[in-house]
N, C-alpha and C positions, 0 to 999 in steps of 0.2 A: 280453829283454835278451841281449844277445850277449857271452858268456863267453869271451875266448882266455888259455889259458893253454899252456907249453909242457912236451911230454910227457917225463919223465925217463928213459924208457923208449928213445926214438928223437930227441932232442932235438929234436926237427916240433913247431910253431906248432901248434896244434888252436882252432878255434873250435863252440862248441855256443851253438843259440839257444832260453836257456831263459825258462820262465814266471818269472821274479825280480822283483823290486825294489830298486833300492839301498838303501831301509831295512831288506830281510833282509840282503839284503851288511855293512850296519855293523852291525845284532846280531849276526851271525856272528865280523865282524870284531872283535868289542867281546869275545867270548867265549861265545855265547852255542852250546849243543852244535849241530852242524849237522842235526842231523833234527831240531832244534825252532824253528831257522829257516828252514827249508825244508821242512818237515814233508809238501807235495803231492810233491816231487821222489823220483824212483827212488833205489833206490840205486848204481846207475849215473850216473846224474846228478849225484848228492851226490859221488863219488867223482871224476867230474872237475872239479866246482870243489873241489875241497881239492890232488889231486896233476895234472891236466892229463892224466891217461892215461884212454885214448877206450875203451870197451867191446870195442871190438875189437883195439886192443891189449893188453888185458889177454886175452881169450881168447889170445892169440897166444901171451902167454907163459907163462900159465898153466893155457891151456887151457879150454875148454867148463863 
């Protein structure tokens, strides 16, 4: 499923094309914690479907 969301960071469109479902999407969205709805995903991955900011912008600005 392809995820775009936009980075807060650089305010850039980003898209990631992850292993999901939209039935994790509405438990998530329903409230469900996001590493128990996504429980295979990195946490990388987890972190940009919540805020939009790409792994490599987060090195960028916080470093390695």
């Amino acid at each position: 499923m392809i995820v775009t969301r936009k980075s807060p960071f650089s305010g850039k469109i980003n898209e990631m094309d992850l292993p999901i479902t939209p039935e994790q999407v509405d438990l998530w969205q329903g409230g469900v914690l996001i590493q128990n709805a996504f429980p295979h995903l990195t946490p990388d991955q987890r972190e940009f479907i919540k805020t939009g900011i790409t792994p490599e912008e987060w090195d960028s600005v916080f470093g390695g």
